[in-house]
N, C-alpha and C positions, 0 to 999 in steps of 0.2 A: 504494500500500500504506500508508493510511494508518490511517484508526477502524476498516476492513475487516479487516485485521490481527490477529488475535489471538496475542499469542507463550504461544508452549508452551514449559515446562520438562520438557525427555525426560531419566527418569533411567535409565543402564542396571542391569542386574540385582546385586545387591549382589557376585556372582562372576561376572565378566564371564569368565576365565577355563572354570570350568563350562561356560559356556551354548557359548563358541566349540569347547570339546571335543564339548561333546554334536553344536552341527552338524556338526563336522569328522566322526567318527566316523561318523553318517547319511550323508555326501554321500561318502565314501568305500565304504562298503557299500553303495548304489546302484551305486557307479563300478565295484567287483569282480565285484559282480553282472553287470553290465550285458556289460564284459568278456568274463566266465567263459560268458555265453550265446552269445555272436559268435565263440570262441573255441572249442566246443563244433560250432556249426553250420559255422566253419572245418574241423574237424578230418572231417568227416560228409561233407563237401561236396568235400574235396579233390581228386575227379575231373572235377570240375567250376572249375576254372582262373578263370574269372570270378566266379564266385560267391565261390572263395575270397578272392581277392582283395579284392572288395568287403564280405566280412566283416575281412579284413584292415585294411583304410581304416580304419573304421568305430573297430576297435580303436584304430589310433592315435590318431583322432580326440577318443576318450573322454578318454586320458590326456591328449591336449595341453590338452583345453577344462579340466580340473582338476591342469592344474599351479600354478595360479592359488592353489589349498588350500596349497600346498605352500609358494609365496611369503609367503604372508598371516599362516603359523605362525610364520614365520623373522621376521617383519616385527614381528608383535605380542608375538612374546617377548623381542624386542630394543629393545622401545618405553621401556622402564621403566632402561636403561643409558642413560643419555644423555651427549654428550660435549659440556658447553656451555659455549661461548664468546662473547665479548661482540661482537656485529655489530649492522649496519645493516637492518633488517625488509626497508626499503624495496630497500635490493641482493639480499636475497632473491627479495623480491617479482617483481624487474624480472626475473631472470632466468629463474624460473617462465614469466613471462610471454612470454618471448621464444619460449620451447620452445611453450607455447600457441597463439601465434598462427599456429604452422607447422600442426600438429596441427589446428588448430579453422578454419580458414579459409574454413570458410562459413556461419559466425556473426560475428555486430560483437560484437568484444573492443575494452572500453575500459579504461583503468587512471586512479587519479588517487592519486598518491602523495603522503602528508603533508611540508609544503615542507621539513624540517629533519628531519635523519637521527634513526631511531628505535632507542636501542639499546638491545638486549634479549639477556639470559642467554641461551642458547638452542643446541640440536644443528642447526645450519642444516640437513643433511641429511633430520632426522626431522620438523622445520615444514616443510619444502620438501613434505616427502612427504603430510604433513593438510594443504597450502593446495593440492597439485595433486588430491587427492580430493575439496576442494569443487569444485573448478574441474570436473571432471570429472561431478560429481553434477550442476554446473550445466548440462553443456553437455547431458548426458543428456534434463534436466529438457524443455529446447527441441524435442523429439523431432524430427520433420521439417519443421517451420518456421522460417525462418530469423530468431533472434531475439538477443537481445542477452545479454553477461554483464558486469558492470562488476566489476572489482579492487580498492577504494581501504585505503589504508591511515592511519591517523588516532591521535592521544594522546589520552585521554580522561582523565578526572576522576571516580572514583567516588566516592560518598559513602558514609555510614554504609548508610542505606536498600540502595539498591541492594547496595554491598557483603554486607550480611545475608542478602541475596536469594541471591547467587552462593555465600555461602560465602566470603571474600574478603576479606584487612583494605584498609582505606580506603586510596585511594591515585590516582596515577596508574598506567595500564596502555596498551600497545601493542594494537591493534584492529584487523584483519585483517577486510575483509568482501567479501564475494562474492555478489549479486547479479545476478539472472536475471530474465527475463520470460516463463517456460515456462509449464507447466500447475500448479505450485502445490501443494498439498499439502491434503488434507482432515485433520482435528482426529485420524483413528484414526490415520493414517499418520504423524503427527507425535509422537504417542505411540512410535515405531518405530523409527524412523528409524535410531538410533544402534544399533538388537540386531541381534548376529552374524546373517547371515546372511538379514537383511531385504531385502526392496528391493519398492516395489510397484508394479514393472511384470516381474516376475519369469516369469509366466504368456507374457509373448510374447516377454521377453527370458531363457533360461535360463543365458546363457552371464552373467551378472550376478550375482554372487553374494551381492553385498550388503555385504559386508567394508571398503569405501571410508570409511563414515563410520564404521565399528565401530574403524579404527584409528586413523584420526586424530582422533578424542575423547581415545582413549586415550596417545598422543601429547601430546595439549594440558593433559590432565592432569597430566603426568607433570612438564610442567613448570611446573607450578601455576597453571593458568588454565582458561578455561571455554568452552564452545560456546552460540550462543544461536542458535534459527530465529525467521525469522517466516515465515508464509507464506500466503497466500490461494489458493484454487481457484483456476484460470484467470487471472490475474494475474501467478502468480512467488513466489518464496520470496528470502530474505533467511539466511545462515551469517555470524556473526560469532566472531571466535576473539579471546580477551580474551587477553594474557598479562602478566605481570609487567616493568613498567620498571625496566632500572636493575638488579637484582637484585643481580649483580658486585659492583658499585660500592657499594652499600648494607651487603653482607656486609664485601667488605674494610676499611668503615671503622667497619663495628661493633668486626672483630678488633683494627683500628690501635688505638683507644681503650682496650680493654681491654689 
């Protein structure tokens, strides 16, 4: 993934809010729909013991597969509370990864963590939760080949330039990235990627809602940092999550000073 590459800057909709309403809203009027008709043919059918029951299933079925809606509201409207405290990216990292490798065990999961602990502001729980949604998008991405995901964590040096680019003042920042060697992403899809309720393998997968990268942008945000893709067709894609070094440390001695 080298001059092949081309990184896209995906912005989501200036009310991310709105748009996750508007899905939620649609995928639940399906969901009552869907319901309300197997629930009707239940009630029709009731002398018929098998049939009801397998409208019965059916019913539970719907609700279990869109509990998922239900998680993802509680999850995105609690993204923007954050409780953050000064830790080690990399103890994060490792621990993510340990649950990973239970989970993923037939894909090669590698990690390579920056040699000197990285420490950053941060709600551990709610980074936990955007670095196992890339992880997740990545293992997706691999679909039935068995292929690789790399985890590394890294301090970088931004400059003015790039800073401008991200929105960003110049600085050092904590760098989280997550790397695949799946099917990769075309230029529309990457335009996409991050809006509520995308996903574009949705057609053969329905039970994928799309929600994965919609929250943890949201997340990375929240704690003043950015998502970057790269990605090539057939090749693999590339998530880096930029965050704030130091943050703590920098605030409490702006206040000592004053």
């Amino acid at each position: 993934m080298e001059e092949h590459v081309e990184k896209i800057e995906c912005s989501m909709a200036k009310d991310p809010v709105q748009m996750v309403a508007q899905g939620v809203a649609y995928d639940f009027r399906i969901l009552l729909e869907s319901i309300r008709s197997r629930a009707c043919m239940a009630l029709h059918q009731a002398e018929l013991p098998d049939m009801a029951q397998n409208m019965t299933t059916q019913i539970i079925q719907l609700i279990d597969q869109n509990t998922i809606i239900t998680d993802f509201l509680e999850q995105f409207a609690d993204t923007r509370q954050c409780n953050k405290q000064i830790v080690d990216l990399n103890r994060v990292i490792e621990t993510i990864f340990e649950h990973a490798a239970c989970s993923m065990n037939d894909v090669v999961l590698k990690f390579n963590l920056f040699e000197r602990t990285i420490q950053v502001a941060v709600d551990a729980e709610k980074i936990s939760r955007a670095a196992r949604a890339l992880l997740d998008n990545a293992y997706q991405a691999l679909l039935e080949r068995k292929g690789m995901i790399l985890v590394s964590t890294d301090i970088v040096n931004m400059v003015n330039g790039s800073c401008e680019f991200y929105g960003l003042p110049a600085g050092e920042y904590a760098r989280l990235t997550v790397t695949d060697d799946g099917v990769g992403m075309e230029k529309d899809v990457l335009t996409q990627v991050f809006e509520p309720f995308f996903s574009g393998d949705k057609g053969c997968h329905p039970e994928r809602k799309g929600l994965g990268l919609t929250l943890a942008r949201n997340i990375v945000e929240s704690h003043g940092g950015t998502i970057d893709i790269w990605s090539t067709p057939g090749r693999g894609s590339t998530f880096s999550i930029n965050l704030p070094l130091g943050y703590f440390e920098k605030a409490v001695s702006e206040v000592t000073a004053e």
